[in-house]
C-alpha positions in Angstrom: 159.7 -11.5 -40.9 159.0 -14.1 -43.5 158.0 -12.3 -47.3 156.7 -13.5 -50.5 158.3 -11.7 -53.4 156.3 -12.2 -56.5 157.0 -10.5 -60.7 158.7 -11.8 -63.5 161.4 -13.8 -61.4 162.5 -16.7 -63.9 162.8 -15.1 -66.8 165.5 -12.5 -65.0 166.8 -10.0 -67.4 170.4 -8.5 -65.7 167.4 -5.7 -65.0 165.4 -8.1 -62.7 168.5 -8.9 -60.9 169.8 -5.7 -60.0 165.9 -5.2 -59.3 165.9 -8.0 -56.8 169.3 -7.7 -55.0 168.0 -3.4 -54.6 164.7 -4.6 -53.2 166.7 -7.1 -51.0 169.2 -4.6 -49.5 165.9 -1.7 -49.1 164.8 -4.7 -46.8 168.0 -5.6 -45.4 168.5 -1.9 -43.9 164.9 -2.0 -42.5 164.4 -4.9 -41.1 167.5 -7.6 -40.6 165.6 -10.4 -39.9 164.0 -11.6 -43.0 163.7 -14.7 -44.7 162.3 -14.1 -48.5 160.7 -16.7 -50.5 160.8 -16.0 -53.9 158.3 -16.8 -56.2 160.1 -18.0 -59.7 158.1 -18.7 -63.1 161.0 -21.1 -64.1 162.9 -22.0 -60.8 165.9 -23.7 -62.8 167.0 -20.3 -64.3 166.1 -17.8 -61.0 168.7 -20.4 -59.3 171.3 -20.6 -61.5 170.8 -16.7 -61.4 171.2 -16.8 -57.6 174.3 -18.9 -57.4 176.2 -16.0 -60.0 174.7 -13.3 -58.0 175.9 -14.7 -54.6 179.0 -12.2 -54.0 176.9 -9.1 -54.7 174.6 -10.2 -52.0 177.4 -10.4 -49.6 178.6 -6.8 -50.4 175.3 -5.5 -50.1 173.9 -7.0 -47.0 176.8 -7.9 -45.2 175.2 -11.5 -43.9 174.7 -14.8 -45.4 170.8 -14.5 -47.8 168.0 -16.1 -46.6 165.8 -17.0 -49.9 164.0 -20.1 -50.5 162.6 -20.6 -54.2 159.3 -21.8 -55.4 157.2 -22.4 -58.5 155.2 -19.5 -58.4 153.0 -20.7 -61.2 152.4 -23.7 -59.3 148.9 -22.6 -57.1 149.4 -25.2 -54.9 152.8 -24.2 -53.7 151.7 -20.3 -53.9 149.3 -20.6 -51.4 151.6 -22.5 -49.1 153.8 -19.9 -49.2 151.7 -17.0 -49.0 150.4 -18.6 -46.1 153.8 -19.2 -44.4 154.7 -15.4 -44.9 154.1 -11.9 -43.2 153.7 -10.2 -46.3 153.4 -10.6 -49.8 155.4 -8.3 -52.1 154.9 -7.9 -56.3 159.2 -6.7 -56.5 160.4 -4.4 -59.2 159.3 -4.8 -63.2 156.4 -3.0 -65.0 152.4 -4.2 -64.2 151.8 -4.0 -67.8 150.4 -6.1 -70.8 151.0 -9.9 -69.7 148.8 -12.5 -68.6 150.8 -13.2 -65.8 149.3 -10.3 -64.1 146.4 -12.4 -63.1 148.7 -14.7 -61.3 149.8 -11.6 -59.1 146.3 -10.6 -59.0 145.1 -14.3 -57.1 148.4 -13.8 -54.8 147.1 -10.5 -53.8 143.5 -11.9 -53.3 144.8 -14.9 -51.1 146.9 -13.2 -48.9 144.1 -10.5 -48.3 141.7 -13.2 -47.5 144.7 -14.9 -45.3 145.4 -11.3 -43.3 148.5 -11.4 -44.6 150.2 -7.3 -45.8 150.3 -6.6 -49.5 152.9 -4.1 -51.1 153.9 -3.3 -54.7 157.5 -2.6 -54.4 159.5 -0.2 -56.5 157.0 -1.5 -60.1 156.0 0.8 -62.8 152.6 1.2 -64.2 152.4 0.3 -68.2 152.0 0.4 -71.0 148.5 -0.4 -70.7 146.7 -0.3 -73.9 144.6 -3.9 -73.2 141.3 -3.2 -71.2 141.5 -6.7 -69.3 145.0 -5.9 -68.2 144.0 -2.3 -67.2 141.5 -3.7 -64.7 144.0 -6.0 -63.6 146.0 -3.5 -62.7 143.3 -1.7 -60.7 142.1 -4.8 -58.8 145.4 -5.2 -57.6 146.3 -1.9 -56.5 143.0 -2.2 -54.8 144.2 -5.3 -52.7 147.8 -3.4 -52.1 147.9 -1.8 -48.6 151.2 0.2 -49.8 152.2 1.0 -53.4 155.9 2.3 -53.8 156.3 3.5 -57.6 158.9 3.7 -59.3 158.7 7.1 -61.0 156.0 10.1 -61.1 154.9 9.1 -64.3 153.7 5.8 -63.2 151.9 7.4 -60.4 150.4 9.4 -63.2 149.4 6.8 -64.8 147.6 5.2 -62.1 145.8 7.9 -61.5 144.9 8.3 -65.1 143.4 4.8 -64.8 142.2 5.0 -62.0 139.6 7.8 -63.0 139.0 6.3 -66.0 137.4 3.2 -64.2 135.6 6.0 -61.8 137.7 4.1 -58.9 138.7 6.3 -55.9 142.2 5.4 -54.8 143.5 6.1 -51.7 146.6 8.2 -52.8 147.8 8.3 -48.7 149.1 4.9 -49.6 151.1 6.0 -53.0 154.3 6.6 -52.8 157.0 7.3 -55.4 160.3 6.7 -55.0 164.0 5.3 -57.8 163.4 2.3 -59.3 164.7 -0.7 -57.0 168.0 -1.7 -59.4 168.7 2.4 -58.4 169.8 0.8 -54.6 172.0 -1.9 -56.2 173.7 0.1 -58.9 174.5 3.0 -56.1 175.5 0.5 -53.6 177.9 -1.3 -55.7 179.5 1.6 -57.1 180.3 2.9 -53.6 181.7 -0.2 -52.0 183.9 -0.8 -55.1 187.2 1.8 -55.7 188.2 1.9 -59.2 190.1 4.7 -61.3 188.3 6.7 -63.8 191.5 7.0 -65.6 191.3 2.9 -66.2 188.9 3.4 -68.8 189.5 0.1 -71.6 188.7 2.9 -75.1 185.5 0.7 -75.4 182.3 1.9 -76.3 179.7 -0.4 -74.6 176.6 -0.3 -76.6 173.2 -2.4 -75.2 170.3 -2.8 -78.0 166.9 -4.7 -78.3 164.5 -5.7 -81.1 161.4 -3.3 -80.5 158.9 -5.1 -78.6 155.3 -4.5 -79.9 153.9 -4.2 -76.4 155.5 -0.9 -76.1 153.1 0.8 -78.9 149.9 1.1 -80.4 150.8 1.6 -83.7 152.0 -2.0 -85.1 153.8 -0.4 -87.9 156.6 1.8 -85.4 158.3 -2.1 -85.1 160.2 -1.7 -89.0 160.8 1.9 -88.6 162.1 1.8 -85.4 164.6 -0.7 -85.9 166.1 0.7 -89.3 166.6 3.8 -86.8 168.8 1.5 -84.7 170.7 0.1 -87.4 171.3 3.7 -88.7 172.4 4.0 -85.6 175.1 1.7 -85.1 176.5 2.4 -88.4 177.4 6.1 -87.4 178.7 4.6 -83.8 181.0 2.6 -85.6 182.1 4.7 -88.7 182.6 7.4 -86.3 184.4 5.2 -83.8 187.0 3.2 -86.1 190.0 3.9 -83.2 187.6 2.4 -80.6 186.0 -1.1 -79.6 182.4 -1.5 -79.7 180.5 -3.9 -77.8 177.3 -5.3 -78.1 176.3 -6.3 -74.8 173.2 -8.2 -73.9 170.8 -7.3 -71.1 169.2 -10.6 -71.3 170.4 -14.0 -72.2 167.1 -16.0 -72.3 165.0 -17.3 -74.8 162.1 -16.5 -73.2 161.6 -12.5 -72.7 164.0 -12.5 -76.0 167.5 -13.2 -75.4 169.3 -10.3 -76.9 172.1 -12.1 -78.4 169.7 -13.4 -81.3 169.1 -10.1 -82.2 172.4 -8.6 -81.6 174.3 -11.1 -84.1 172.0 -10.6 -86.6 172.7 -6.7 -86.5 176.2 -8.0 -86.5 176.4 -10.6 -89.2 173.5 -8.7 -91.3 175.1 -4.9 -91.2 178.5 -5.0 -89.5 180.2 -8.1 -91.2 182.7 -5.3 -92.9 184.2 -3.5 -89.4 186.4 -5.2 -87.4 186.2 -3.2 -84.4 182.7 -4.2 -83.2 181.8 -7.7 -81.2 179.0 -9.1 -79.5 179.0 -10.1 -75.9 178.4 -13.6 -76.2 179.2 -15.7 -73.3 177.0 -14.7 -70.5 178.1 -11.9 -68.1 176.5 -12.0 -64.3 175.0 -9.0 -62.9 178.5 -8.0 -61.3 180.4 -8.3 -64.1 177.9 -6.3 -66.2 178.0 -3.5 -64.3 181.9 -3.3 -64.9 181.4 -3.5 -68.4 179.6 -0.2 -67.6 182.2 1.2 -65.2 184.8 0.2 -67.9 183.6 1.7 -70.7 184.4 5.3 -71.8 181.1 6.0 -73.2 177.8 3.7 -72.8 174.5 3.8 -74.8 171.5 1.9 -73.6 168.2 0.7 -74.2 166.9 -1.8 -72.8 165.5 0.3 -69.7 167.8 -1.4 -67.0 171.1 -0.8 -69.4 169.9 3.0 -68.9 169.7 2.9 -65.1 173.6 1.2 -64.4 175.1 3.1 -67.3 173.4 6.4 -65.7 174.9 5.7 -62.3 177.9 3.4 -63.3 179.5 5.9 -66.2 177.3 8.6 -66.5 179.3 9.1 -70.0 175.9 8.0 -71.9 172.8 8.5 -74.3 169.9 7.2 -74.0 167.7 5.3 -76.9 164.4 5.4 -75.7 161.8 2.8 -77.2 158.9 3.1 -74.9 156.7 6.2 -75.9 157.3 10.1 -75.9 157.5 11.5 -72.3 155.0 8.4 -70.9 157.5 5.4 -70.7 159.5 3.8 -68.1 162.9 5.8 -69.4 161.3 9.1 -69.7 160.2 8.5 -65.9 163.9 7.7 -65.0 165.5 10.5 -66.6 162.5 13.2 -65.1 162.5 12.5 -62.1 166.7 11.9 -61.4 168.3 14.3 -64.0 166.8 17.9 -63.3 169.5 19.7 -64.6 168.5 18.3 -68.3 172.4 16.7 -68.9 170.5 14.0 -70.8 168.5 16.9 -72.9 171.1 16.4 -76.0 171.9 12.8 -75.0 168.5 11.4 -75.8 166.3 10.4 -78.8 163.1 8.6 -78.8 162.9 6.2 -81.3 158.9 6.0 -81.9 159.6 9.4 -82.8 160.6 10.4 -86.4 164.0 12.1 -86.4 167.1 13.2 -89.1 170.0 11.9 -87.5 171.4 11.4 -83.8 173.8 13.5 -82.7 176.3 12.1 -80.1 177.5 14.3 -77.9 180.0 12.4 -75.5 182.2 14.8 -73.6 184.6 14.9 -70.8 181.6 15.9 -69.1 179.4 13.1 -67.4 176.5 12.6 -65.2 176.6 12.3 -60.9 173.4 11.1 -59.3 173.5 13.2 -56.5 173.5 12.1 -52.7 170.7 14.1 -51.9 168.2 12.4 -54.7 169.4 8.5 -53.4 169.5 10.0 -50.0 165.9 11.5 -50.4 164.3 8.6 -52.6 165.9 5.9 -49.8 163.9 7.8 -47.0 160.7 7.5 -48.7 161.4 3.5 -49.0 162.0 3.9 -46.0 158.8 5.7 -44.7 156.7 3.2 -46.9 158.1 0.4 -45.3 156.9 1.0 -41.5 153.5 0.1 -41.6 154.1 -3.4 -43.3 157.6 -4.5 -41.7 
């Protein structure tokens, strides 16, 4: 089984690699002979991001990885490889705003014309405020002979679209399971003993400059980041006996390397306390996620920070920057937290708010067995009519 995995590969956040190496060990347990070729936007950085990521592979699969890289913006080399493969996959990452959807869109359209299987694999749907990008979307989906979604609300929103357009979907082919970085997180937590008692009294702490994308309104950017340096000013004041890192999600200029912002938060607002750093030398995926595992308490933002913290510590809060109950962390927290333990350990911050309470406790959140268990199956399921 040879598969084209296409997204946002080359501009990898530590998101897109637990994304990738979930997707990867999803395939791994249904099919065990695979070879991927991976289609990267800027091969230099997706290999470098390989080469650190090469142990976690090992753990997860248990056998050497079989992944061959290519320029995926290069049509030429595209086609070659859509035409040497079985099936062609769009892997993890929202189908939203960016012009590199029509790149996915062409993949789809060659391998459908080539016979070759198309699946959307573990995406989200949005934001999706652009009309071009909307129908994007659409033709896509209309290409894809299986669509596995990565929460309820991006099925809603499909749907949504869908009859906006007046297009009939064929919803037998939906299916809506975790998010792929879910597998990866759960995986490594499981295969790796460690004591909760050997906590390092750190607060780990992952923020982002709001990224327009995420709202209509094109005034929320101002507000919304005074909220987060009110923020970090009660996390510190409040925190004097502890040490607070700032640790980046993403360590690229391009997709916004969170350092940049991150030292300016630091060197703008925090110059006076001496208990709060910035995580400046990149980290791998692997040693992220023990940052996470380390921590005594973890606050996230960036989406992906919110998914490892979640499973990793479960100690957390959530700052959510997409909007109100139709977002990508809202869709997380729905559909794996039905108990509401996140209920007084979230905030919105397009939302207008007096002051965020943190309520860390002894207390912390367990992803059950049942819900990976479950949402596995349905991968699963979705899987045996393409591999």
């Amino acid at each position: 089984m040879k598969i084209c995995v296409l997204g946002w590969y080359g501009t990898e956040t530590i998101g897109d690699r637990a994304i990738l190496a979930g997707i990867i060990s999803l395939i791994n347990q249904k099919n065990n002979e695979y070879k991927i070729y991976l289609g990267s936007l800027y091969p230099f950085y997706s290999k470098r991001m390989l080469k650190e990521d090469y142990k976690l592979y090992e753990l997860l699969l248990n056998r050497k990885l079989e992944i061959e890289l290519f320029n995926s913006k290069d049509i030429c080399e595209l086609e070659l490889k859509i035409e040497a493969s079985d099936v062609v996959m769009i892997a993890g990452g929202p189908l939203m705003d960016l012009p590199e959807l029509h790149m996915l869109k062409y993949a789809f359209r060659y391998a459908h014309k080539k016979n070759k299987k198309n699946i959307i694999f573990g995406c989200g749907i949005g934001p999706l405020f652009c009309e071009e990008f909307r129908q994007c979307v659409l033709d896509i989906t209309k290409m894809a002979d299986v669509i596995i979604l990565r929460d309820t609300i991006s099925k809603r929103n499909l749907l949504d679209i869908s009859q906006k357009y007046n297009y009939n979907i064929d919803i037998t082919k939906i299916f809506v399971s975790f998010d792929p970085a879910v597998e990866c997180a759960w995986k490594y937590k499981i295969n790796n003993s460690y004591s909760k008692n050997a906590k390092k009294n750190t607060i780990v702490v992952n923020l982002r400059e709001f990224p327009m994308e995420y709202s209509k309104d094109k005034s929320i950017k101002d507000q919304v980041n005074k909220r987060i340096i009110n923020f970090l000013y009660e996390i510190v004041q409040n925190n004097r006996d502890k040490s607070i890192l700032l640790l980046p999600m993403h360590y690229f200029f391009i997709g916004n390397d969170d350092r940049y912002y991150l030292n300016y938060l630091l060197q703008t607002h925090m110059k006076n306390y001496k208990n709060i750093f910035v995580q400046n030398k990149p980290l791998s995926l692997v040693e992220t996620m023990d940052k996470f595992i380390d921590a005594d308490y973890a606050i996230g933002m960036r989406f992906h920070s919110i998914v490892l913290e979640t499973i990793l510590n479960g100690n957390n809060y959530i700052l959510d920057y997409t909007e109100f109950k139709k977002g990508k962390i809202s869709g997380f927290i729905d559909d794996c937290d039905k108990n509401g333990f996140y209920n007084e350990r979230y905030v919105c911050l397009q939302n207008e708010f007096s002051k965020i309470d943190l309520r860390f406790s002894k207390n912390v959140f367990e992803m059950s067995d049942s819900y990976y268990l479950s949402n596995r199956r349905i991968y699963m399921k979705a899987m045996s009519s393409i591999f």
